[in-house]
N, CA, C and O atoms as a GROMACS GRO file, in nm:
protein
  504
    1UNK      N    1  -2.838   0.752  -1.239
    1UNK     CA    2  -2.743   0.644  -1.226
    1UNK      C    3  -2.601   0.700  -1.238
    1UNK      O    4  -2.576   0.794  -1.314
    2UNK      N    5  -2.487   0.629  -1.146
    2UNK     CA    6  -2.368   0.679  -1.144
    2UNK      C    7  -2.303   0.655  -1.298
    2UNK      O    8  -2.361   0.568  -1.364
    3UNK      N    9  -2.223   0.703  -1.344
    3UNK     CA   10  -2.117   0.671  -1.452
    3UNK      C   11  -1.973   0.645  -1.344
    3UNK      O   12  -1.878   0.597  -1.406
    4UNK      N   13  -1.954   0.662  -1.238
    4UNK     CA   14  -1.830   0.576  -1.210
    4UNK      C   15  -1.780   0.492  -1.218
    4UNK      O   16  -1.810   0.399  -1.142
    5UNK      N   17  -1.677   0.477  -1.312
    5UNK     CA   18  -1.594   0.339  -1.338
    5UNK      C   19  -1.480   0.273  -1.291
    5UNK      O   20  -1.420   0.190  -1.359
    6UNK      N   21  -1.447   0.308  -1.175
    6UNK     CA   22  -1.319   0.288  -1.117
    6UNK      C   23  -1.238   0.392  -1.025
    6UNK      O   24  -1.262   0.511  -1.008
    7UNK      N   25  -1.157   0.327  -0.981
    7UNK     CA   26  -1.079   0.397  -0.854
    7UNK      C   27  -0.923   0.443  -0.927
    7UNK      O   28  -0.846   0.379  -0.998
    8UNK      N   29  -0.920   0.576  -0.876
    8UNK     CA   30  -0.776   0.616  -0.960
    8UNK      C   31  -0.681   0.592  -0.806
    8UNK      O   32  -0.603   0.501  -0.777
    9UNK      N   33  -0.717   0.690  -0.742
    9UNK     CA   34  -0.626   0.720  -0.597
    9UNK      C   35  -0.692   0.715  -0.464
    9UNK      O   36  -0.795   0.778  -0.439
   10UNK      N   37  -0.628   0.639  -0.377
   10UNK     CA   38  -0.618   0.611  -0.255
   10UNK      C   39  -0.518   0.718  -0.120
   10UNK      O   40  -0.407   0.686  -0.078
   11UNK      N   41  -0.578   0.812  -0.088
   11UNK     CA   42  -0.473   0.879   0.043
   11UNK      C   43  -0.432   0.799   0.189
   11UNK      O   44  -0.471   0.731   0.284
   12UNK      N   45  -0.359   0.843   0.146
   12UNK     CA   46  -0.303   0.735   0.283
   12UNK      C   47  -0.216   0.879   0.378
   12UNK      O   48  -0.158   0.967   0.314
   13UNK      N   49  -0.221   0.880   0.481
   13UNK     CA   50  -0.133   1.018   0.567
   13UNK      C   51  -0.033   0.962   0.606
   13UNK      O   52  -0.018   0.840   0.619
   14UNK      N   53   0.058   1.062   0.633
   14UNK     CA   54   0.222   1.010   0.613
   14UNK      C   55   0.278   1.122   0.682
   14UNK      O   56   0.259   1.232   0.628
   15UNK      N   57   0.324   1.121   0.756
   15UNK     CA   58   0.441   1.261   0.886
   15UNK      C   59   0.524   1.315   0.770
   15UNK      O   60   0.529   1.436   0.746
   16UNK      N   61   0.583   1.232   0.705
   16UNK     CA   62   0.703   1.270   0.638
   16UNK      C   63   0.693   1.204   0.483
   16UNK      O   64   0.689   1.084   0.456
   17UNK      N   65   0.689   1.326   0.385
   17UNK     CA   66   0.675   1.292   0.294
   17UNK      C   67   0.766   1.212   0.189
   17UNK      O   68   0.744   1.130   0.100
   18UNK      N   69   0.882   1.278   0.244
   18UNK     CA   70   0.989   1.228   0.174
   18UNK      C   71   1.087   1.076   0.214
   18UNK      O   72   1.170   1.016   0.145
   19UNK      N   73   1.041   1.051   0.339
   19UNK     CA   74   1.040   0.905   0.439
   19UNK      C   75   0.930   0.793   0.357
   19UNK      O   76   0.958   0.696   0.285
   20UNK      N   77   0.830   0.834   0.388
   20UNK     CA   78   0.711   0.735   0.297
   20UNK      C   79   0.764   0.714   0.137
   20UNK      O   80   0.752   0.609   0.074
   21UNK      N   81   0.810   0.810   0.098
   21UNK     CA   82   0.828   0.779  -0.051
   21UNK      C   83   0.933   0.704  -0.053
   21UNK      O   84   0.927   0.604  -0.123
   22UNK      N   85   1.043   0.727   0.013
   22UNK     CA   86   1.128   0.624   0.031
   22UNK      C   87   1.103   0.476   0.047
   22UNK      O   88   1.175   0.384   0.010
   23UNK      N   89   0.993   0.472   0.108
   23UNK     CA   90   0.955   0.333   0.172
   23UNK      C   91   0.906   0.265   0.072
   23UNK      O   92   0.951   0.157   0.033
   24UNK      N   93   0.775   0.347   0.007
   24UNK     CA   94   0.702   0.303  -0.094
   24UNK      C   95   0.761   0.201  -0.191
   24UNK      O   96   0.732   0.086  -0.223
   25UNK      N   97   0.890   0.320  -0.238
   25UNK     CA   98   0.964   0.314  -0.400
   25UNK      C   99   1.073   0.210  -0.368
   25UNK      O  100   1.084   0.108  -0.435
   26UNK      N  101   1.140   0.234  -0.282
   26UNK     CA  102   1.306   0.163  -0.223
   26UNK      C  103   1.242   0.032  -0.097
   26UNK      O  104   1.340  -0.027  -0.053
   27UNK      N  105   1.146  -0.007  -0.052
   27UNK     CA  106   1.088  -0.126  -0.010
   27UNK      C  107   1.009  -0.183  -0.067
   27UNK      O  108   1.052  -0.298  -0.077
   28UNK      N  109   0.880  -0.172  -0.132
   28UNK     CA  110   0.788  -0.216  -0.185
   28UNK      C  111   0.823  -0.234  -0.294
   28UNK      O  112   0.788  -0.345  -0.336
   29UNK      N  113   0.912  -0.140  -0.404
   29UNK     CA  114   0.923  -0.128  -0.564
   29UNK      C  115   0.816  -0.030  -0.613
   29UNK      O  116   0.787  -0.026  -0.733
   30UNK      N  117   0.768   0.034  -0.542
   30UNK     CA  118   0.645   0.113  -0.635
   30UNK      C  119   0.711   0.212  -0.723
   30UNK      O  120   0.824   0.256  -0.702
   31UNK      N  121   0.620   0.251  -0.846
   31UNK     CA  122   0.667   0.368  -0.963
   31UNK      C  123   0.662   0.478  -0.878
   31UNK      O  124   0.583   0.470  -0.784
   32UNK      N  125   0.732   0.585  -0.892
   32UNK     CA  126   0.644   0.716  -0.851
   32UNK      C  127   0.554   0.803  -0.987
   32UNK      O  128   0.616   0.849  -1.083
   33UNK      N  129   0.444   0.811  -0.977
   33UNK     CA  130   0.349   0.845  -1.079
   33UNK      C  131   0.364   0.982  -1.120
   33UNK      O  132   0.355   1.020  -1.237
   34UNK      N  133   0.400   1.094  -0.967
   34UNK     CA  134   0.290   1.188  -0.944
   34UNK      C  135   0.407   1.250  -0.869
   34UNK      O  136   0.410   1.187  -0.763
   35UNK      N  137   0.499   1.334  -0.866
   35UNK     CA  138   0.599   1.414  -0.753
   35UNK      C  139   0.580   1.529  -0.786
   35UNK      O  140   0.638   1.568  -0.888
   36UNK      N  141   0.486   1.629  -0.706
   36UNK     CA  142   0.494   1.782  -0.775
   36UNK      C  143   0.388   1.889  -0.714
   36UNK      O  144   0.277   1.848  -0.679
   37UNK      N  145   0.409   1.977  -0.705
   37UNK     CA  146   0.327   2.043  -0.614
   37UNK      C  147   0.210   2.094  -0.673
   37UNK      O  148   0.203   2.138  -0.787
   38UNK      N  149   0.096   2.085  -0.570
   38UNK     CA  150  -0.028   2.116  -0.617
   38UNK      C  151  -0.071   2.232  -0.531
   38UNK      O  152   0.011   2.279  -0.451
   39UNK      N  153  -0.203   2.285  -0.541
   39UNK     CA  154  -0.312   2.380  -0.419
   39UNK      C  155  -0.260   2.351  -0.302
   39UNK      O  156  -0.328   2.250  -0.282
   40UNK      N  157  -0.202   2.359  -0.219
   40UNK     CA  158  -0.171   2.375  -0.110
   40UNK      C  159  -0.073   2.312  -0.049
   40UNK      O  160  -0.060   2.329   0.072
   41UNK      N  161   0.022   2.222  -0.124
   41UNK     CA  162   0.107   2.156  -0.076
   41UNK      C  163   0.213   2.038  -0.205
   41UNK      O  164   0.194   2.029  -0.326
   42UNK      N  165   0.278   1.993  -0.151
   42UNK     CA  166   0.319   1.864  -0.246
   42UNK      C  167   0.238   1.750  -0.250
   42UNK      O  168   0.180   1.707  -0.151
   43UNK      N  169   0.231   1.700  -0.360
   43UNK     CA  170   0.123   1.569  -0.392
   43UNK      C  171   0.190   1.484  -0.453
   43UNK      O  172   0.233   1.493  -0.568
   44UNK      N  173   0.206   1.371  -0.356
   44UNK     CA  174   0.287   1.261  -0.446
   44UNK      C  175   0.206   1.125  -0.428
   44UNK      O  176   0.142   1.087  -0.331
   45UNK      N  177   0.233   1.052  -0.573
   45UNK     CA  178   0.166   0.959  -0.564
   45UNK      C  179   0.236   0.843  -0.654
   45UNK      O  180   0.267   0.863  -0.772
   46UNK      N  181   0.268   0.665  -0.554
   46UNK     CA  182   0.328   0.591  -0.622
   46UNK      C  183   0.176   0.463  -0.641
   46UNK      O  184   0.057   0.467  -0.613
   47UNK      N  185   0.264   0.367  -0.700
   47UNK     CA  186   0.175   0.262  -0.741
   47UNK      C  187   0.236   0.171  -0.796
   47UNK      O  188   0.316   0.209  -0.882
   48UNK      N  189   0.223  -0.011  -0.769
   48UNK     CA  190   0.263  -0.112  -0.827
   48UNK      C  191   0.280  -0.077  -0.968
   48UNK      O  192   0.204  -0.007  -1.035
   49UNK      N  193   0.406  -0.142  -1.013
   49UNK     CA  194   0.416  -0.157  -1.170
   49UNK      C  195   0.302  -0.215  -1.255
   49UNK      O  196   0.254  -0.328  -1.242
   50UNK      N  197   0.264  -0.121  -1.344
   50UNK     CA  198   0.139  -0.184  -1.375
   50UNK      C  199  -0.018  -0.123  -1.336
   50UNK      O  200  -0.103  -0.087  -1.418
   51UNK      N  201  -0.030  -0.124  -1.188
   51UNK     CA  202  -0.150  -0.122  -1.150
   51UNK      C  203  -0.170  -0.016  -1.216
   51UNK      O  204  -0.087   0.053  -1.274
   52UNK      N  205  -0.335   0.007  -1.203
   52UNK     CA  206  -0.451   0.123  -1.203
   52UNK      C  207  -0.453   0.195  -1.109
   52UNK      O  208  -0.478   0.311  -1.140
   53UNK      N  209  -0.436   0.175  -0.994
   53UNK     CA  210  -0.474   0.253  -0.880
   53UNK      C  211  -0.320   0.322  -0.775
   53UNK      O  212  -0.233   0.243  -0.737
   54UNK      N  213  -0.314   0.447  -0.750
   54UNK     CA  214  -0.198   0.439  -0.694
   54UNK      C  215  -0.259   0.543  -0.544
   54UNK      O  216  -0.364   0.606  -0.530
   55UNK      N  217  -0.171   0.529  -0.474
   55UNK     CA  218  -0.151   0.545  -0.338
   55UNK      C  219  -0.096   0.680  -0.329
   55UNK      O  220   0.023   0.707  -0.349
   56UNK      N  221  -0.220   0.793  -0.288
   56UNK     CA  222  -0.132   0.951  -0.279
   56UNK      C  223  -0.059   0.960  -0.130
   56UNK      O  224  -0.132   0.943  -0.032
   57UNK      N  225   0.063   0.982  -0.114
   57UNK     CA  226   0.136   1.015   0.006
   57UNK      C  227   0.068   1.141   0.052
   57UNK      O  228   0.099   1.232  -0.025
   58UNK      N  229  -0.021   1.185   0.157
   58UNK     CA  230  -0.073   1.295   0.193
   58UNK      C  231  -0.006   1.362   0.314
   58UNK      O  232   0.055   1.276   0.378
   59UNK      N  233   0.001   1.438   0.346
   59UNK     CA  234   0.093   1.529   0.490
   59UNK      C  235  -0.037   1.508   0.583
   59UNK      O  236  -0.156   1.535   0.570
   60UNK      N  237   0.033   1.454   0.673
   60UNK     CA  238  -0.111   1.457   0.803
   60UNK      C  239  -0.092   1.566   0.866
   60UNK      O  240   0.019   1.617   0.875
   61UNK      N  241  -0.208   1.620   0.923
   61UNK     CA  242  -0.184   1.716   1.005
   61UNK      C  243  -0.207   1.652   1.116
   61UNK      O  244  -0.294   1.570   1.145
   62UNK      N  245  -0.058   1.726   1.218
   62UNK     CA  246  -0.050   1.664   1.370
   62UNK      C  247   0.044   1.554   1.349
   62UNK      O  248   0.133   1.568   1.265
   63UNK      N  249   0.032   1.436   1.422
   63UNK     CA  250   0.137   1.302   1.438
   63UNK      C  251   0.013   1.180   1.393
   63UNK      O  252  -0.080   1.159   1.471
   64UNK      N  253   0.020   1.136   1.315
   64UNK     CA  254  -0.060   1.004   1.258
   64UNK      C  255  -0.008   0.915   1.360
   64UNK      O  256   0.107   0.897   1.398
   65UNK      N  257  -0.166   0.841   1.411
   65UNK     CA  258  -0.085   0.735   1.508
   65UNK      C  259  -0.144   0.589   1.397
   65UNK      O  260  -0.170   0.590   1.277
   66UNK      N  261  -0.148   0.516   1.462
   66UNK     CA  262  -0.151   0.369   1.381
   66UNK      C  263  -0.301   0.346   1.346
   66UNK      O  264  -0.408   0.351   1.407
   67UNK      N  265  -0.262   0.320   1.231
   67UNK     CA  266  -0.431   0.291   1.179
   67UNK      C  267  -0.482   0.203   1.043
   67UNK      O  268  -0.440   0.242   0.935
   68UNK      N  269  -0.558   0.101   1.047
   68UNK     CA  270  -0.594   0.034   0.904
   68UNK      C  271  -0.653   0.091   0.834
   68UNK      O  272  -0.754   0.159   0.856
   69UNK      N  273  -0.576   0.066   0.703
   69UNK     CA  274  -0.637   0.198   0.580
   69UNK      C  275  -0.747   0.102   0.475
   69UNK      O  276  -0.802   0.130   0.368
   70UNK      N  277  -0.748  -0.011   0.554
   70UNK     CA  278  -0.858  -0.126   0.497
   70UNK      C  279  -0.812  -0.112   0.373
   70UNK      O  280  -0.910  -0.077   0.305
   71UNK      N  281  -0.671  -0.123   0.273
   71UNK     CA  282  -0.639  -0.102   0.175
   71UNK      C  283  -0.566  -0.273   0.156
   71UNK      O  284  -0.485  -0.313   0.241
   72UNK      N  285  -0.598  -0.342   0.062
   72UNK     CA  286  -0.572  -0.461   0.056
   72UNK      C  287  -0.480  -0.455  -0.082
   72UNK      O  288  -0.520  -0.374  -0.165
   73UNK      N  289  -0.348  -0.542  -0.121
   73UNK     CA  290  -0.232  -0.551  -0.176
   73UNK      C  291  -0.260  -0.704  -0.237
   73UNK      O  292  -0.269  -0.794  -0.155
   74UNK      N  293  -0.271  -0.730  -0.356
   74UNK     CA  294  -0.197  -0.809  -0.393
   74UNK      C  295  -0.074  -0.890  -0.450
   74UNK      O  296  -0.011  -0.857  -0.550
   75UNK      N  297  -0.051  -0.995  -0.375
   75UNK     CA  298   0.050  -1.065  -0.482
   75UNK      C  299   0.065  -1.209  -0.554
   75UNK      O  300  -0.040  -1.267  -0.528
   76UNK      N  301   0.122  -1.270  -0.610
   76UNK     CA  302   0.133  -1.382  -0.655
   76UNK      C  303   0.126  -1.471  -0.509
   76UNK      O  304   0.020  -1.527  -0.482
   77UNK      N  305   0.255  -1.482  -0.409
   77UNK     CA  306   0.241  -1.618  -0.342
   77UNK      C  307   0.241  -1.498  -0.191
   77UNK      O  308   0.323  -1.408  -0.174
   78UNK      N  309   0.149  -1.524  -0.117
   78UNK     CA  310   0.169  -1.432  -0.016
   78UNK      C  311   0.288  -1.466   0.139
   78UNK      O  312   0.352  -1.387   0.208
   79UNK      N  313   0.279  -1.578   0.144
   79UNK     CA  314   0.376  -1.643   0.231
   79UNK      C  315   0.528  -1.604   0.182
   79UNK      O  316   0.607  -1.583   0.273
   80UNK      N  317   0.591  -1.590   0.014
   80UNK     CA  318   0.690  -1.524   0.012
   80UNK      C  319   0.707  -1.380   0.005
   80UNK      O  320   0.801  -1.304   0.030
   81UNK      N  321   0.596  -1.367  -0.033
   81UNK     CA  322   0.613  -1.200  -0.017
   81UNK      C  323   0.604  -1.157   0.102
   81UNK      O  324   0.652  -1.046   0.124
   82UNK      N  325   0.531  -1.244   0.230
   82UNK     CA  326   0.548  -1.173   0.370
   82UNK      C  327   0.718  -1.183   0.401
   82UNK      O  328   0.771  -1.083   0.450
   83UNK      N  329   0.827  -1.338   0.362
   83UNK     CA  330   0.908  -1.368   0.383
   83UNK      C  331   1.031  -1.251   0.356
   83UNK      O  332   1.141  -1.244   0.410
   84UNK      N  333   0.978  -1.175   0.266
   84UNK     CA  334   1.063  -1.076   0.166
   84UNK      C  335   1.044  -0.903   0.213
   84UNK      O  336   1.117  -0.804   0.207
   85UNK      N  337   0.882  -0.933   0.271
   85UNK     CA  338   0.905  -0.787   0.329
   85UNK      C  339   0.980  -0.782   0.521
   85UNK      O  340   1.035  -0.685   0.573
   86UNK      N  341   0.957  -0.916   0.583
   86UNK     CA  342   1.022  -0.937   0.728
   86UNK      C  343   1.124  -0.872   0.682
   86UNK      O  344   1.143  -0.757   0.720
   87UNK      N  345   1.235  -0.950   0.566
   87UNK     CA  346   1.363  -0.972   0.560
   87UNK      C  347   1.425  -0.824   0.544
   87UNK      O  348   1.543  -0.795   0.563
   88UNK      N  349   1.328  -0.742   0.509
   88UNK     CA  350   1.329  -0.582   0.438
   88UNK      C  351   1.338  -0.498   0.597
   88UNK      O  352   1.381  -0.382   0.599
   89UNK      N  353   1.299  -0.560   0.711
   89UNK     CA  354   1.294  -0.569   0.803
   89UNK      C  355   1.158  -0.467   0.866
   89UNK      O  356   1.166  -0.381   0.954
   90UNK      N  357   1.016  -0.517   0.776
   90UNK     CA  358   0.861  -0.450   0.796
   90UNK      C  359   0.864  -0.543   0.940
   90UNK      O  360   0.942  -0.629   0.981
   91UNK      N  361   0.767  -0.497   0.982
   91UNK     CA  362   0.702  -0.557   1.075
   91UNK      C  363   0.574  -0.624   1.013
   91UNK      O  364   0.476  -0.559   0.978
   92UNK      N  365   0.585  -0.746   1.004
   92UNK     CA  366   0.430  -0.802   0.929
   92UNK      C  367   0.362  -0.907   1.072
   92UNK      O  368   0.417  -0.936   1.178
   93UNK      N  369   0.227  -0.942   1.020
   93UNK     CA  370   0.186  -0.997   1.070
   93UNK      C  371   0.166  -1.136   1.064
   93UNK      O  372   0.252  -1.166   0.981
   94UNK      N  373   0.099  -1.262   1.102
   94UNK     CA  374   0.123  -1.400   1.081
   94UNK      C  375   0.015  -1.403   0.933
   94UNK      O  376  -0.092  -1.348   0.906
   95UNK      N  377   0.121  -1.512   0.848
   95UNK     CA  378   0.026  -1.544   0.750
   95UNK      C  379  -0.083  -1.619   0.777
   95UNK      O  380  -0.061  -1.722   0.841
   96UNK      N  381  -0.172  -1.599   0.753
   96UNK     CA  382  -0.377  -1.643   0.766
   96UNK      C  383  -0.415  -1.692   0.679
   96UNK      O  384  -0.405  -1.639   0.568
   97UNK      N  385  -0.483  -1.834   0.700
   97UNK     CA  386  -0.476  -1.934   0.619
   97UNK      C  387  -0.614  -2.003   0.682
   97UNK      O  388  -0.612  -2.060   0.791
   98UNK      N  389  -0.736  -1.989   0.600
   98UNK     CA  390  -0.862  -2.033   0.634
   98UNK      C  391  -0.911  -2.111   0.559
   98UNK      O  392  -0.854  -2.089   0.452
   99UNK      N  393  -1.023  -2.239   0.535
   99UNK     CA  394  -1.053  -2.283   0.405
   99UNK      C  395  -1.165  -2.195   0.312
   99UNK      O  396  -1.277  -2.164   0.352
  100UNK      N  397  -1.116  -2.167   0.194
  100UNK     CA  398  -1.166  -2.118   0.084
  100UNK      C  399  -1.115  -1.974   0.093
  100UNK      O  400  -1.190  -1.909   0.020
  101UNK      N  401  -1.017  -1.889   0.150
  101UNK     CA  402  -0.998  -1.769   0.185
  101UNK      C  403  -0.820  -1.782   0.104
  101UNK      O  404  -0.758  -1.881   0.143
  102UNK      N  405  -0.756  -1.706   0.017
  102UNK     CA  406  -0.666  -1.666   0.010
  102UNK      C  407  -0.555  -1.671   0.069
  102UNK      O  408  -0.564  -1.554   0.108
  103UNK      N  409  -0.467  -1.700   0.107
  103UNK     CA  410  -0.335  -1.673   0.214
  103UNK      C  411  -0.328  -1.537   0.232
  103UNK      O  412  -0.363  -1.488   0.124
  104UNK      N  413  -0.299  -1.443   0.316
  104UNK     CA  414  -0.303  -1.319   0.371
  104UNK      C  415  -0.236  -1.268   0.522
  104UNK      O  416  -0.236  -1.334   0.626
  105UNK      N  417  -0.180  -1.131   0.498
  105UNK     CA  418  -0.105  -1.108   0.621
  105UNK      C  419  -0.106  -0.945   0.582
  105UNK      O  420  -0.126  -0.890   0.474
  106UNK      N  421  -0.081  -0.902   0.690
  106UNK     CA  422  -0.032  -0.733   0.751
  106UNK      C  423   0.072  -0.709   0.737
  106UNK      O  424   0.147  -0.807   0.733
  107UNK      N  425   0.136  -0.578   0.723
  107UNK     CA  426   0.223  -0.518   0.731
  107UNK      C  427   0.184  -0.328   0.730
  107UNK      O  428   0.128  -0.246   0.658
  108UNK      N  429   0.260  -0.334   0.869
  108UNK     CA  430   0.326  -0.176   0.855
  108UNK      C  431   0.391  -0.064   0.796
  108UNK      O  432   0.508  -0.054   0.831
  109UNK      N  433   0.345   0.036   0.705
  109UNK     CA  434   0.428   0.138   0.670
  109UNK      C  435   0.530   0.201   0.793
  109UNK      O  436   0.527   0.150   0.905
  110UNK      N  437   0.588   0.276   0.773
  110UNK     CA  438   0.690   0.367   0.877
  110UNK      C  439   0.583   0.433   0.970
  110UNK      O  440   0.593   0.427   1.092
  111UNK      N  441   0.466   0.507   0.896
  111UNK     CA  442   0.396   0.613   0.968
  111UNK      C  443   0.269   0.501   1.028
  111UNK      O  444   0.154   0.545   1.040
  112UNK      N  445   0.297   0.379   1.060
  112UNK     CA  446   0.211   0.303   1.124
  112UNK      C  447   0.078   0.284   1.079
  112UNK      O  448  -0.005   0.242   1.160
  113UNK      N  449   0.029   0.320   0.911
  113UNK     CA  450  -0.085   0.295   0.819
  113UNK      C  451  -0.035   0.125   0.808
  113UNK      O  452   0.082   0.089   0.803
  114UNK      N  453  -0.162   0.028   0.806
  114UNK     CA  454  -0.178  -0.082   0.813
  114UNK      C  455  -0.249  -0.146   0.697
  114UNK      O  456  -0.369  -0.131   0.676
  115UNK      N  457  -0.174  -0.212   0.630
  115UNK     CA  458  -0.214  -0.282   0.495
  115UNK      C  459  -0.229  -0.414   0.485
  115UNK      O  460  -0.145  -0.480   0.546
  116UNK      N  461  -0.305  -0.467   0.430
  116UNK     CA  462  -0.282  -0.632   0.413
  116UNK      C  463  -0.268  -0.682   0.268
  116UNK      O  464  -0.310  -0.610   0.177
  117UNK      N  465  -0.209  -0.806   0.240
  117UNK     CA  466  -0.107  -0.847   0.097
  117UNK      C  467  -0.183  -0.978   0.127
  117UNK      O  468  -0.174  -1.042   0.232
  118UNK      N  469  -0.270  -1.012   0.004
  118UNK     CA  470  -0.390  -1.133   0.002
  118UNK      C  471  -0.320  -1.190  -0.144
  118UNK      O  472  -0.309  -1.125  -0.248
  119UNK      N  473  -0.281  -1.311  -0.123
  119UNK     CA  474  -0.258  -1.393  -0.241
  119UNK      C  475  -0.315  -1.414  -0.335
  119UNK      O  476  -0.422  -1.474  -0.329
  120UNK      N  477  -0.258  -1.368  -0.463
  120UNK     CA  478  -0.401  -1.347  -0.594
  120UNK      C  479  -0.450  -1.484  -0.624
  120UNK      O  480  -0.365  -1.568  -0.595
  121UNK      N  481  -0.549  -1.528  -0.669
  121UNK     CA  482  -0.579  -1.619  -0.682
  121UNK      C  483  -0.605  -1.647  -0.838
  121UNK      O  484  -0.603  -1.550  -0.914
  122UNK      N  485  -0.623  -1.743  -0.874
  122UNK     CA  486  -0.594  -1.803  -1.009
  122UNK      C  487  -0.750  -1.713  -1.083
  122UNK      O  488  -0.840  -1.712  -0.999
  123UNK      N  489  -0.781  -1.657  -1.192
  123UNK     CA  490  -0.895  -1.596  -1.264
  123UNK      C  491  -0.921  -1.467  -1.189
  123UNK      O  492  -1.026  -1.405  -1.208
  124UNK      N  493  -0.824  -1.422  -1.100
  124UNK     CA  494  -0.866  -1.326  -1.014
  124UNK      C  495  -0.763  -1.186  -1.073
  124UNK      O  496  -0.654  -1.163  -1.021
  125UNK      N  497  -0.813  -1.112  -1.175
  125UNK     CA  498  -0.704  -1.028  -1.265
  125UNK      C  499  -0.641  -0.907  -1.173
  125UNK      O  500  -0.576  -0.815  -1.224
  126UNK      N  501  -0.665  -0.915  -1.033
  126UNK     CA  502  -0.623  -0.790  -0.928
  126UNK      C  503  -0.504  -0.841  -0.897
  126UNK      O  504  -0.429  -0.782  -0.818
   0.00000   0.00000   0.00000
């Protein structure tokens, strides 16, 4: 039987390391956890204030083209937080609104990794 208890880090690929971190920290608000070089390269890694889990900025090799990192974001009200990242000037997608489903929408990093921001829901501690 496994003893795994949880998720520390998530890679996400990024052209430019020092562009993504920008984005992360100076659009989103993320901490930076993690800025410092490791085995073969720089390893940086930010994450919501708070959270458990943070997001390693990885160097792609080649040109990353657009892709869903099936990595899902929460927040309190998702309709203002899509309102707040447009205004930041992301490219998001339409808020999605189903019965019994969360409010939820997309948005683009710089390096075209695809995330979605699902409205936390009340007893729901993510």
């Amino acid at each position: 039987m496994s003893t795994i208890t949880g998720i520390r880090t998530v890679a996400v690929p990024v052209a430019d390391q020092d562009r993504a971190l920008a984005f992360y920290r100076d659009v989103l608000g993320f901490e930076v956890r993690l800025d410092g070089l490791a085995a073969g390269g720089r390893w940086v890694e930010v994450g919501p204030a708070g959270g458990s889990v943070t997001l390693a900025l990885t160097r792609a090799d080649g040109s990353p083209s657009a892709r869903g990192t099936g990595i899902r974001f929460t927040a309190p009200d998702a309709a203002a937080e899509r309102a707040s990242l447009a205004r930041a000037g992301l490219r998001v997608g339409d808020l999605l609104r189903w019965p019994g489903v969360p409010p939820m929408f997309t948005f683009d990093d710089p390096d075209g990794n695809q995330f979605v921001v699902v409205e936390q829901t009340a007893g729901d501690p993510r």
